[in-house]
N, C-alpha and C positions, 0 to 999 in steps of 0.2 A: 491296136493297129499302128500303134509308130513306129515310123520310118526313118527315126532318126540315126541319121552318122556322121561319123567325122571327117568332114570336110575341111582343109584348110586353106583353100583358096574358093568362095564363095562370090560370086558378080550382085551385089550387092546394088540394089535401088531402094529408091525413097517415094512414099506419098506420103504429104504432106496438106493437110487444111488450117486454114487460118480467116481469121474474122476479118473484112474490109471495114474501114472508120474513114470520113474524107477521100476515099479514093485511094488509102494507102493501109499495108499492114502496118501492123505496131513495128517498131525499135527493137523489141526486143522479139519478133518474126524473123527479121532479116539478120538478125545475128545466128540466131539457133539453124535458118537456110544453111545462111556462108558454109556454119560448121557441117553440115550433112551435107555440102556439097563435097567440101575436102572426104568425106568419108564416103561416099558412093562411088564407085567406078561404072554403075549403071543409070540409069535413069533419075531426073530427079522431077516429079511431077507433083505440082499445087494444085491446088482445088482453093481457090480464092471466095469467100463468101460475102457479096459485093462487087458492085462496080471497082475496078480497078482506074484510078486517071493515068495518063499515056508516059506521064514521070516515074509512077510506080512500077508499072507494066516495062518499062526500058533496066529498071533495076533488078527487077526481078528474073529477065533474061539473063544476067550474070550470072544466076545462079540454079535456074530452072530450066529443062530441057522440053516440058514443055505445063501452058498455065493455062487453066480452065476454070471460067468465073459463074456459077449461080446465086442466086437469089441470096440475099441476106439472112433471110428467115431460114435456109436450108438447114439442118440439124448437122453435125457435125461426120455421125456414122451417113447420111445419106450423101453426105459429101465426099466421104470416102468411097463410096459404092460407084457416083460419078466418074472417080481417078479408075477406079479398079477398070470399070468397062472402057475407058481410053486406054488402056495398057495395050500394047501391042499384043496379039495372040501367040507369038512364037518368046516373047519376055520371059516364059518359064523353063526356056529348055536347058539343060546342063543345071551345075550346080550356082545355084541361085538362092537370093533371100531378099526380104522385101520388109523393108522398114514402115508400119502405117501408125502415123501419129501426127499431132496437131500443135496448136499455140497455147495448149493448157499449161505448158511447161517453161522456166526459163532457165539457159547454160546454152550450149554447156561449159561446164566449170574446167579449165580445162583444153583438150581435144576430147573426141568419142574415140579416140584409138584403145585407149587402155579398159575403155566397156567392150568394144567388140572383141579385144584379144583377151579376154577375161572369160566371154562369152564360148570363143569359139570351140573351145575345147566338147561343151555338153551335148549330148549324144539327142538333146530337144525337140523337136517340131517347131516349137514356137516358145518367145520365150519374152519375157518383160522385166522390168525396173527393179518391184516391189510388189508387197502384197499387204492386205488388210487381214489380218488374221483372224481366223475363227475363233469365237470365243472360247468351244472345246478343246481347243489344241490339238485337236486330232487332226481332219483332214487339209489338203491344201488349202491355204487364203485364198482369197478375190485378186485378183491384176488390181494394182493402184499407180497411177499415172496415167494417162494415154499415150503409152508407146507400148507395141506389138510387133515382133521381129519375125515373119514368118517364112520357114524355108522350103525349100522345093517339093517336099514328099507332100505337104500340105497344098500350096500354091498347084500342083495339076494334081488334086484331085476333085469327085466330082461335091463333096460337104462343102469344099472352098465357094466353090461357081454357085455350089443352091443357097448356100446361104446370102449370098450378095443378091442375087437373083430375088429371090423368094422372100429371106427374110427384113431387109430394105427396099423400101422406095424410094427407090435414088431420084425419082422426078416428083417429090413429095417437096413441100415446102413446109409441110405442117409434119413431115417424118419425126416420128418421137428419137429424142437425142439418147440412141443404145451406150452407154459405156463402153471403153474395150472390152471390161471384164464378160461382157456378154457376146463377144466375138469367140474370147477365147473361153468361155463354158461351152458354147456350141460346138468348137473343135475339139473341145477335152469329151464331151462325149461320143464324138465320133470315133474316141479311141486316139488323139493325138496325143502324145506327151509332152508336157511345158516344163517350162522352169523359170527359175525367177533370179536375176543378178545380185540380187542385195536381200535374202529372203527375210520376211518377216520376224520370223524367228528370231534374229540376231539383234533382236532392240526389245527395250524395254518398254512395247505398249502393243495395242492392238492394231493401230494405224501410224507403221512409224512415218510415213510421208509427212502425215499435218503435224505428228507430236512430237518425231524428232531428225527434224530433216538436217538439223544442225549434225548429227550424229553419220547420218547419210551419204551427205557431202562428203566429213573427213574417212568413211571407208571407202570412199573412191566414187562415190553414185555422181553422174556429172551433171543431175539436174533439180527443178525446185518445183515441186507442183503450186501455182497460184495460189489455192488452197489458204496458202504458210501466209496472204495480204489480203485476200479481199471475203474471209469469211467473215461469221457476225463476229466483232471484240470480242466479247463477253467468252464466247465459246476458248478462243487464245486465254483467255485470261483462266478460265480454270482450268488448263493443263499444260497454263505455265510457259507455253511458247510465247519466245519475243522476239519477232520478226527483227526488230532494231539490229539487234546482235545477229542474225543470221545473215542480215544484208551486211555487215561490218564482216564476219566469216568469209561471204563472196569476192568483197573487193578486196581482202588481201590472199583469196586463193586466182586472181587476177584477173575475175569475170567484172563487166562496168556496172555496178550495181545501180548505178543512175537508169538505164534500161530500164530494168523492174520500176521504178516508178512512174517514167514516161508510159510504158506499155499501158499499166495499171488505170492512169488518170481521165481515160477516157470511157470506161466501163465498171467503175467503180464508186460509189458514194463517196463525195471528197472525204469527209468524216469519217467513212469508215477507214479509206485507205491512210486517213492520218494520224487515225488514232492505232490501226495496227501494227504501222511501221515508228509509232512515236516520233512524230515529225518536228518538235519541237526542242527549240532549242536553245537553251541557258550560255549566254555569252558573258564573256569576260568581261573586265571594265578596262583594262590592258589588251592590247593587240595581242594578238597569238604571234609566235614565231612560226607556225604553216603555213602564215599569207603568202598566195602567190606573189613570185617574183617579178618585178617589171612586166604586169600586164598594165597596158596603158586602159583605161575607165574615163569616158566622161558621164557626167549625170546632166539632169535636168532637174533642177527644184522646183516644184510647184506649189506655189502657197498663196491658198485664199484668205484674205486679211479682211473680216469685217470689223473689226475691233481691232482699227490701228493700235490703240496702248499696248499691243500685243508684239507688235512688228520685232522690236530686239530680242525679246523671247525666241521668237520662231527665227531669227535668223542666227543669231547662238547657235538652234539645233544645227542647221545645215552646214553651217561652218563647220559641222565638225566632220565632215562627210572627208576623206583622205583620198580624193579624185579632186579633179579639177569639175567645178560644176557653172550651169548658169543661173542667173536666178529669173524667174517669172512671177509676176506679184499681180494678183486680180484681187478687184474692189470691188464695191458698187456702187461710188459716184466719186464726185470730182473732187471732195471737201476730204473723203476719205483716203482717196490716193495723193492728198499736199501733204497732207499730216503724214504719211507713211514716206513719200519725200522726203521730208525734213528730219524723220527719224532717220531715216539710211543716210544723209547727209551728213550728220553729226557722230557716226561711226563707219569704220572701216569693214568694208565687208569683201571677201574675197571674190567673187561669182568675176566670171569671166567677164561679163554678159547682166546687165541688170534692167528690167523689163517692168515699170508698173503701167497695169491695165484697168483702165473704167470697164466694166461689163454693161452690155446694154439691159441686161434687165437682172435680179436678183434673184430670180425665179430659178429654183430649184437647187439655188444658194450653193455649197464647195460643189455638189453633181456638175451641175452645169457648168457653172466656172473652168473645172479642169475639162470638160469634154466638150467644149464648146468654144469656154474663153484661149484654151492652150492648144487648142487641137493641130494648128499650125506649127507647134515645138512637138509635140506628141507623134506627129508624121516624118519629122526630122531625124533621117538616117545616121545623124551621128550621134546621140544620145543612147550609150549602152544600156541605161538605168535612168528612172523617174522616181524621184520621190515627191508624195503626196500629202501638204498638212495641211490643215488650214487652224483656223482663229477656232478653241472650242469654250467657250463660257459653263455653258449649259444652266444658265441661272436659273432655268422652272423648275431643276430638280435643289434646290439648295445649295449651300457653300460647299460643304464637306463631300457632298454627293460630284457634284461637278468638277471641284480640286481632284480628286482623286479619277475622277475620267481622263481628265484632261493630262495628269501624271501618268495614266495608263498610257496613254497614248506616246504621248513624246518623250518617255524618259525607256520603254523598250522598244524607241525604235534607233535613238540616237542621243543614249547616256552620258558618253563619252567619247570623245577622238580614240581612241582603242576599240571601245564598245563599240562605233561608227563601222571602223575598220574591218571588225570581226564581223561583221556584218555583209558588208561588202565582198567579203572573204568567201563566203557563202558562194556568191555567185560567178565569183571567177573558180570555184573549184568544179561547180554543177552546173554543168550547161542545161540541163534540165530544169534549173529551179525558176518558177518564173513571176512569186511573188511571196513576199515576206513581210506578215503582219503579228501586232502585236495578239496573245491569246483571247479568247472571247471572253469582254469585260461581265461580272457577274458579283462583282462587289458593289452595292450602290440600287441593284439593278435583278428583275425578277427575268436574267436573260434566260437564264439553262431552262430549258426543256421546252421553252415556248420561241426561240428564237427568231421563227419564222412569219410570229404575231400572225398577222392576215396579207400578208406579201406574197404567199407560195402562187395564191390563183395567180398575181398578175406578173408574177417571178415566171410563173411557166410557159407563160404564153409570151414576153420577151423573150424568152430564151429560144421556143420557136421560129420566132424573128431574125434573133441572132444567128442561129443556125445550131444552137448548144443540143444537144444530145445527152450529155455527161447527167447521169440518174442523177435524181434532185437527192440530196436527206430527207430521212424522213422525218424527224423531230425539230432539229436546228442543221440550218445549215453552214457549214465551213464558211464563214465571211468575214471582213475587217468591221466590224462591227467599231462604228466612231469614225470609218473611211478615210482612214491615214496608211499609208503602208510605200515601200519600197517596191516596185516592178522593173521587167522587161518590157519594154514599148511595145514587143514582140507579144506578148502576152497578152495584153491588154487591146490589142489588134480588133478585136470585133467591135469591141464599143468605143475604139475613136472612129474606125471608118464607117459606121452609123452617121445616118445624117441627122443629129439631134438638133432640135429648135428649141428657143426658152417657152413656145408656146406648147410644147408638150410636156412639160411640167406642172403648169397650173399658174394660178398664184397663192401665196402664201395660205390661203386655206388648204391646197394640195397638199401640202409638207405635211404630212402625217402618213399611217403606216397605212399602206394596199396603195398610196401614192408613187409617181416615177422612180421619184429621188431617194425613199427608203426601199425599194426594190434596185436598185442600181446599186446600192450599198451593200447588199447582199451578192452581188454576181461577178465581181473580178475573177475569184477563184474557179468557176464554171467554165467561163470564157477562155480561161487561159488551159484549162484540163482539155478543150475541145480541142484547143492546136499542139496537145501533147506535154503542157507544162504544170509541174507540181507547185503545190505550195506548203511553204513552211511557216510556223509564227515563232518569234522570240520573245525573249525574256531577259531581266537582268537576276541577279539570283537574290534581289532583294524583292522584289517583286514574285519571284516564282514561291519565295519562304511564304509570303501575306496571301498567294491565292492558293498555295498549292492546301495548308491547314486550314483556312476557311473552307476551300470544297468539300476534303475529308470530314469535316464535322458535320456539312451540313449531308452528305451523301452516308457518315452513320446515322443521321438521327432519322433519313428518310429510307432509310435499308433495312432499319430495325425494327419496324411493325410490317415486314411480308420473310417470310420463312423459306427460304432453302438457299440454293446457290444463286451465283447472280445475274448466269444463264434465265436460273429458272423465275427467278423473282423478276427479271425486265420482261418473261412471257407473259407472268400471272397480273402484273399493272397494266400491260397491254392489253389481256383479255379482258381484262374488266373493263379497258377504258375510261374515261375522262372523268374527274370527281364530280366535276361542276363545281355546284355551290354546296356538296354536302346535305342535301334534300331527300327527303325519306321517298320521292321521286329517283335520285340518283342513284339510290342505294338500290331502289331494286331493279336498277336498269342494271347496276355492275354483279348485284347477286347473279341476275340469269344469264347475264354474259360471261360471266364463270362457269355458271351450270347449265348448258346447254339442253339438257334432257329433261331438266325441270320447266324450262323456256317452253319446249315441245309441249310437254305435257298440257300447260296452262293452253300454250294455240290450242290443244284439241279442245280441251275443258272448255275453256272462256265463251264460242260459240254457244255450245249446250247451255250453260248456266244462263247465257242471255238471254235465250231460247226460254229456257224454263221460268226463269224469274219475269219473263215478257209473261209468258203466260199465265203465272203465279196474278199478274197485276189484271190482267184482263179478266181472270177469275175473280179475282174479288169485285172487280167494277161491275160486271153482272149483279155478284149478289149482291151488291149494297146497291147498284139502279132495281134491284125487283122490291129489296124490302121498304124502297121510297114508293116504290105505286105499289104498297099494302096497307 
């Protein structure tokens, strides 16, 4: 039954849905809008999922003709069902076509002029991006993307209207989330004919979206299914996609690839999205020559000094900071800030501004200090950047053990006046970036795979508080583990305007982990994802040579007693679950949690056997109570 022809001038409207966060789409919503505005000469209607706030709602008039907000929970196709039934009734008459697609996607790369003039020629019904191809090879793939073009022979007829009708519940909040591709199997069997801009066929995999959108891009596709950032690693990692390079592809085909990770940071496991897009990053010990030019930067140094002999050490680092900065010095009493006096007296130190501070109480040690004893520089609007260090010993854990923390710490974050620089460099190129820590310390230290110790319960329910939303990790989570790091004030935004007190810390028996101060260590990077900002960690590449061969060894030796890919090997450790102590108890907790159907079996069994060995024992007690009174 199709109806397609060729039409070359089509009146062209857009629906569009997209997820609410704060009250606002993503960044990278309102780019992909602008673009679909320029390309519609008809209508351009959102379906907002969320409250919109009266800022967003004012922006999105720029671009929308008109905006309809439901529930958050709405499913995506029900939200489109919503737009469909706001459409003006007379919207379909003459020749017509009807763009329905969502925030699944980021571009485009580009303008959309050279997809629709690309498009307009095919004799279609309806027609999309890409396809997942059948493993046969034989019939057409599945639609991949969420974009669907559909034109008028489709849009009045009566398959269009039952399926909206009938086959969505647009005032469902619990509506199962349809794919396109099940929009357009319902029309393909109605008899419409589709087609696809970039078909399958023409790449080498089954799924070229996720497996080679690099490939996609350069034959003109002008967009990027999310897909390509926020699936599981592992999955990228065996088939070879490297997000890093395809965001590098994007911003020299002159899309702001900083987008993509603002969008991403607030729906995303920090972890995942950092490990996807390899957010780390090996700095020179020499300045780059790409530093931006004459931007003016002030900082703020903040350093908690409990261990004045420390004071030239840590002011060295900041010296080498290539802004003009202030310095801010918290203690814990009087005896400690003469001494740290007299050391800053006896050398020249550049700080605008030099600040030593008595704290009134010790409780909750550098936490508190910087979010309590500084929070009056931390609220100060003129401070582009904060850096965070304080005094770290760590003498419980040994000499060697603690030397080599404390070098983690301050030597990738401020190596060198070049190394500083480049650093710095960072954040005047990405307006997005909003906090940069050294990698997570694991030499010394049994951090990897437990990082979250027993912080998560009382991490989640601050972050409640906070107002965070940003998915937790599930194993470790993205954090400056040693609580030293470089930010935007901006960033850091939820946990200074907190009204924290030293009495919600505890005292010093508090300082251990499920306590305030090691849950607050864990959470900049959260807080700063909820206001849209990514984080990055660096490295010197002397540093990166000593962790990067240590992890390798130790992630062969713990990769080489479980079999297959490393997809499949992070399912089969997961379904087992947790060793314990290696207990002939553990062992057969993680057998049935492997083998599910042997698990069943024993539940059926195990009753019976009770059953019967109960009565096995009552049978014998009979006879040995009758052959005592014989």
């Amino acid at each position: 039954m199709s109806t397609g022809q060729h039409v070359s001038e089509r009146v062209r409207h857009v629906l569009y849905t997209a997820f609410v966060s704060d009250g606002r789409l993503s960044a990278g919503a309102f780019y992909a809008l602008a673009a679909l505005r320029t390309a519609a000469d008809g209508d351009v209607t959102v379906v907002a999922r969320g409250e919109l706030s009266s800022e967003a709602r004012r922006s999105l008039d720029e671009v929308a003709d008109l905006i309809i907000t439901v529930p958050v929970a709405t499913s995506v196709t029900a939200a489109w069902a919503v737009g469909i039934r706001h459409l003006p009734s007379d919207a379909w008459s003459g020749p017509v076509e009807l763009v329905v697609t969502d925030d699944s996607w980021f571009g485009p790369v580009g303008d959309l002029a050279g997809l629709f003039a690309r498009m307009a020629s095919s004799q279609a019904d309806l027609w999309g991006l890409t396809e997942h191809v059948r493993r046969n090879g034989g019939a057409a793939g599945r639609l991949r993307i969420n974009w669907l073009v559909v034109r008028d022979g489709v849009l009045r007829s009566s398959e269009w209207e039952q399926f909206w009708r009938d086959g969505v519940d647009a005032g469902s909040e619990e509506a199962p989330d349809v794919p396109v591709r099940v929009v357009e199997e319902h029309l393909n069997a109605a008899g419409f004919g589709r087609d696809v801009a970039f078909p399958g066929t023409d790449f080498d995999s089954l799924d070229p979206a996720l497996c080679n959108p690099d490939l996609l891009v350069a034959a003109g596709c002008p967009m990027v299914d999310r897909i390509c950032f926020d699936t599981f690693p592992s999955v990228l990692n065996e088939k070879g996609v490297v997000p890093r390079n395809l965001l590098r592809q994007l911003a020299s085909a002159g899309y702001p690839a900083d987008l993509i990770l603002r969008s991403l940071v607030k729906t995303t496991e920090p972890r995942v999205l950092y490990t996807n897009a390899a957010m780390h990053e090996v700095l020179p010990y020499l300045e780059s020559s790409d530093r931006a030019a004459g931007r003016s930067i002030k900082a703020l140094a903040a350093l908690h000094i409990f261990y004045p002999e420390m004071t030239d050490e840590m002011v060295d680092l900041v010296e080498r900071l290539p802004c003009p900065y202030d310095l801010v010095i918290t203690t814990p009493d009087e005896a400690k800030r003469q001494s740290i006096l007299d050391r800053l007296a006896a050398r020249s130190v550049r700080a605008l501004e030099t600040d030593v501070r008595v704290l009134a109480s010790n409780d909750g040690r550098d936490q508190s200090a910087f979010l309590i004893g500084c929070r009056d520089r931390l609220t100060d609007p003129t401070y582009d950047l904060v850096v965070k260090l304080h005094s770290k010993k760590t003498p419980q854990d040994g000499f060697n053990v603690g030397r080599h923390f404390r070098e983690q710490q301050f030597l990738n974050l401020l190596a060198t006046e070049g190394y500083a620089a480049n650093l710095v460099a960072l954040f005047e190129r990405e307006p997005g970036l909003g906090i940069v820590y050294p990698p997570m310390i694991h030499i010394g230290y049994p951090t990897l795979g437990r990082g979250w110790w027993s912080n998560k319960p009382g991490f989640a329910t601050l972050a409640r508080t906070l107002g965070v939303e940003v998915p937790l990790d599930e194993i470790s989570p993205l954090a400056p583990f040693g609580s030293m790091y470089v930010a935007r004030p901006a960033a850091l935004r939820r946990l200074v305007d907190h009204p924290w007190s030293f009495a919600d810390f505890g005292g010093a028996e508090a300082y251990r982990d499920g306590g305030l101060a090691h849950v607050l260590e864990r959470m900049p990077t959260y807080v700063a994802a909820q206001d849209g900002y990514y984080t990055r960690t660096v490295s010197t590449r002397d540093y990166f040579a000593i962790s990067h061969t240590m992890m390798e060894y130790a992630l062969d030796e713990v990769a080489g007693q479980i079999p297959g890919g490393m997809t499949d090997r992070i399912a089969s450790v997961k379904r087992a679950g947790y060793v314990g102590h290696g207990t002939r108890r553990d062992f057969v907790r993680m057998y049935l949690a492997v083998h599910p159907r042997i698990a069943r079996m024993i539940g059926v069994a195990l009753p019976l056997l009770r059953r019967s060995s109960a009565g096995r024992r009552r049978a014998r007690g009979r006879s040995s109570s009758a052959g005592s009174e014989g």
